[in-house]
C-alpha positions, 0 to 999 in steps of 0.5 A, a space after each residue: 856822622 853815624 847811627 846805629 845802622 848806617 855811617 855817612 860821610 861827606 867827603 868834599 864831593 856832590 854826593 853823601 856816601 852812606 855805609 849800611 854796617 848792617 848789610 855792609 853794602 854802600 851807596 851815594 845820595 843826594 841831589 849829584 845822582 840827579 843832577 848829572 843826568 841834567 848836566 847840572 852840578 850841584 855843590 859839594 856838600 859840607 854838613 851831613 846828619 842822620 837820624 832815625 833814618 833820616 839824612 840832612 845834607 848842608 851844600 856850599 852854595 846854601 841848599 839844604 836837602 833832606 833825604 830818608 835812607 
């Protein structure tokens, strides 16, 4: 999924990877980055949006998070 600015894609891990075209930098989100500091593992993700400089992120296991980036 991309907008103007930033392409994202969901690419069977626990985190989004979101590409700034812009910038052309590059980085993960999404609950993986947190969770692995508690030792919990979060679910893969299967369904990413962005729009207006939000990201919605659909996981296997039904959580649904919603991230401004």
């Amino acid at each position: 999924m991309f907008d103007s600015r930033r392409i994202t894609c969901a690419a069977g891990e626990d985190v989004v990877k979101v590409y700034d075209k812009v910038e052309g930098r590059q980085w993960d989100c999404g609950a993986g980055i947190a969770a692995a500091e508690e030792d919990n593992t979060p679910a893969v993700v299967e369904h990413v949006r962005i729009r207006d400089g939000y990201l919605v992120e659909g996981r296997k296991d039904g959580i649904v998070g919603v991230w401004t980036c």
